[in-house]
C-alpha positions, -999 to 999 in steps of 0.1 A, spaced: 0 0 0 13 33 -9 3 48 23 30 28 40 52 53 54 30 78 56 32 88 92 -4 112 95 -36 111 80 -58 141 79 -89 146 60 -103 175 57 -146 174 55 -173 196 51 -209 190 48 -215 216 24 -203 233 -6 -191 266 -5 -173 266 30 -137 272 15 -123 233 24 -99 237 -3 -87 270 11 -80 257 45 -64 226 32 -42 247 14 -30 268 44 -29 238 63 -6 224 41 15 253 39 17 257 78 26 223 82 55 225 59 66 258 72 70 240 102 92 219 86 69 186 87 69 169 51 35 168 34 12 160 9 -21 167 -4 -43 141 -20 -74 158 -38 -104 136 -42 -132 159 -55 -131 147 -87 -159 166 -98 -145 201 -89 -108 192 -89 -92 226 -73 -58 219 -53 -38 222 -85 -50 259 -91 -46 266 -48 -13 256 -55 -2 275 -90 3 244 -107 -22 233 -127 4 231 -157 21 201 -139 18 163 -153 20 134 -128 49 110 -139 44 73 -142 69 54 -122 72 14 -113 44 0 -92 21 38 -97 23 76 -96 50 105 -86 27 136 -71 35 164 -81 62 189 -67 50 225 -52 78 224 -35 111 211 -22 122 207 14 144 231 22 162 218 56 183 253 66 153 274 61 129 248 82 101 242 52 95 205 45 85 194 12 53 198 2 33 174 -30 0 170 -41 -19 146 -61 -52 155 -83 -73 144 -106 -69 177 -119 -35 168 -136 -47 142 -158 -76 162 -177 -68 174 -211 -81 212 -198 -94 233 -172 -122 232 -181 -127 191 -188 -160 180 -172 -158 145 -151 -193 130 -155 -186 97 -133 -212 76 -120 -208 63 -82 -186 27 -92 -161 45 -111 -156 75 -88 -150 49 -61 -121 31 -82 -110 65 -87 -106 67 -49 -91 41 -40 -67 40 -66 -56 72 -56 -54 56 -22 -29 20 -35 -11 37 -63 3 71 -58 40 65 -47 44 93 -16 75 78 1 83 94 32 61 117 46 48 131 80 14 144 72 -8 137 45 -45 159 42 -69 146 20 -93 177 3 -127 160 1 -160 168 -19 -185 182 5 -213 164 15 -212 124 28 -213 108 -10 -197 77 -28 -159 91 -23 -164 91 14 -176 63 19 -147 47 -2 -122 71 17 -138 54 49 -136 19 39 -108 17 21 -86 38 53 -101 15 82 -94 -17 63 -61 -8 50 -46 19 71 -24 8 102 -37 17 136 -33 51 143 -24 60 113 -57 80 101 -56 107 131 -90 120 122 -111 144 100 -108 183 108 -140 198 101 -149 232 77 -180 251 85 -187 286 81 -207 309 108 -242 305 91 -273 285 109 -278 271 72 -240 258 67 -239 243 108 -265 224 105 -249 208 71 -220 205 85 -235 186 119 -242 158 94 -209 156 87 -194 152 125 -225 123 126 -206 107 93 -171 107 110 -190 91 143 -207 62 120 -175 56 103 -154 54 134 -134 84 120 -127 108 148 -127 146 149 -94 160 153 -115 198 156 -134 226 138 -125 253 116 -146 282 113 -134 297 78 -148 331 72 -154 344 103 -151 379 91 -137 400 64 -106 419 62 -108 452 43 -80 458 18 -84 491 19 -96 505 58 -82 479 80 -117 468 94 -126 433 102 -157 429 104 -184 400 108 -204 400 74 -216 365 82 -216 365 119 -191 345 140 -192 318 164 -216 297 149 -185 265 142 -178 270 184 -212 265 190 -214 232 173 -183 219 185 -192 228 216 -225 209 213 -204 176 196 -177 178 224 -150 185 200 -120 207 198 -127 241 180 -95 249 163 -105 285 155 -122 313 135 -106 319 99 -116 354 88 -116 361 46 -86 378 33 -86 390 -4 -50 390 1 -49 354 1 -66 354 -27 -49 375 -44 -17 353 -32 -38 326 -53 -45 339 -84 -21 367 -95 14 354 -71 12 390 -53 29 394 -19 -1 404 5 4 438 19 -21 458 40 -25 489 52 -12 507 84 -32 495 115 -46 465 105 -55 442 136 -63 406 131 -67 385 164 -55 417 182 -23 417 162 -11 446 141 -2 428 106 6 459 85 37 461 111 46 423 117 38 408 82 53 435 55 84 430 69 98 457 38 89 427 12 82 440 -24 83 418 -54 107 419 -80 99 413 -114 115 378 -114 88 373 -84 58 390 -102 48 347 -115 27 326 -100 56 300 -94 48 277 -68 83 279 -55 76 312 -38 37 309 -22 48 293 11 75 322 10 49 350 3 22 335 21 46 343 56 33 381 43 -8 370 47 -26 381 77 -36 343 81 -7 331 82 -3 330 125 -41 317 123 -33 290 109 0 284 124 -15 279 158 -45 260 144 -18 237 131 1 236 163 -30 224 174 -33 197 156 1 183 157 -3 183 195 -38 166 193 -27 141 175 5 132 185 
């Protein structure tokens, strides 16, 4: 099994679409390997395929090797700066185009799965998050089965969970904590992802969709809320255009001033004006999100062990 050596398992779940799951297994991913943990990042929304484009590859092709696939590269450990490595693996890479439609019924999505599981060749790593589809559909339950039956104990250290502040998103997203208790999956925590907005231009966060709705439910399932993700269009920006994030002078996120600990006197150069995926765990130090999710991943690394 390819999942051999593969210290962690994480997947990352959301009972509803919309909730910015990919977005937060992005950051994870980068926290963790600023950290200097190796990772990777296995996308099974086949459907709606969207960790290559997270990551500013989407140009990649996954290589064929003896006994299954090489993921793709975003980036190589780099030991005397502290990053580990980072891959991923998508169904994403193998369409002809961005725009390629996967119309899949339920049996072939589910060989789709768990040949993703058995044949992608990750070697070494500390932590790998799986990006799921929302919802509780046929690549779930495939995830599920095919983990429990094949993984080693211990190995899968749980789902964290994405939910936004909303009554309408909760209440999708409770389905999904009753999912991971049927399946014997356990809850590593709760993310609540945009739990406010942060102003490019004034500074402001503020609550356009409420906040503390994601505590409240983990609260009420006994599980760990890893904490509230506010949305920054300079992470976005980070996304689709490779621009270093930069905000204006008394910005305050989580009571910390970011325009003064975050700009740091960065500006790109022209050589850094790309979306090459060498540089986004480099540039994303500069997003106000960054310390978020560093201590949500400290979190997790303690939780699980």
């Amino acid at each position: 099994m390819s999942l051999a050596n593969i210290k962690h398992i994480i997947l990352v779940l959301s009972g509803k679409g919309g909730v910015g799951k990919s977005s937060v297994t992005t950051q994870l991913a980068l926290s963790l390997s600023l950290a200097g943990h190796s990772v990777g990042v296995l996308d099974v929304d086949l459907t709606g395929p969207s960790m290559p484009r997270m990551f500013n590859i989407e140009d990649a092709k996954v290589t064929q090797a003896p006994g299954g696939w090489l993921p793709v590269t975003v980036h190589p450990a780099n030991p005397d700066a502290g990053i580990g490595e980072l891959r991923c693996m998508s169904l994403g890479f193998l369409l002809r185009g961005r725009g390629d439609a996967v119309v899949w019924r339920g049996p072939k999505k589910t060989a789709m799965v768990r040949q993703f599981l058995s044949d992608v060749l990750w070697g070494d790593l500390d932590y790998l998050l799986i990006d799921t589809p929302p919802g509780t559909s046929d690549e779930h339950i495939s995830l599920a089965e095919t983990l429990l039956k094949d993984a080693s104990p211990g190995q899968v250290a749980g789902a964290v969970v994405v939910t936004t502040p909303q009554a309408v998103a909760t209440a999708d997203v409770r389905k999904e904590l009753n999912f991971c208790a049927k399946t014997g999956i356990s809850v590593v925590g709760v993310v609540e992802n945009m739990a406010g907005f942060v102003c490019p231009n004034c500074a402001e966060c503020t609550n356009i969709f409420g906040k503390g709705g994601g505590q409240v439910m983990a609260e009420d399932f006994n599980v760990r809320f890893l904490g509230g993700v506010p949305i920054d269009p300079q992470f976005v920006m980070l996304v689709e255009t490779g621009r270093r994030p930069l905000y204006p002078k008394g910005t305050i996120i989580e009571g910390q001033d970011i325009s003064e600990t975050h700009q740091n006197g960065h500006a790109d150069t022209p050589s850094e004006e790309t979306k090459a995926a060498s540089l986004l765990a480099d540039k994303y130090r500069d997003c106000s999100l960054e310390p978020i999710f560093r201590k949500i991943t400290q979190d997790i690394v303690t939780a699980i062990g």
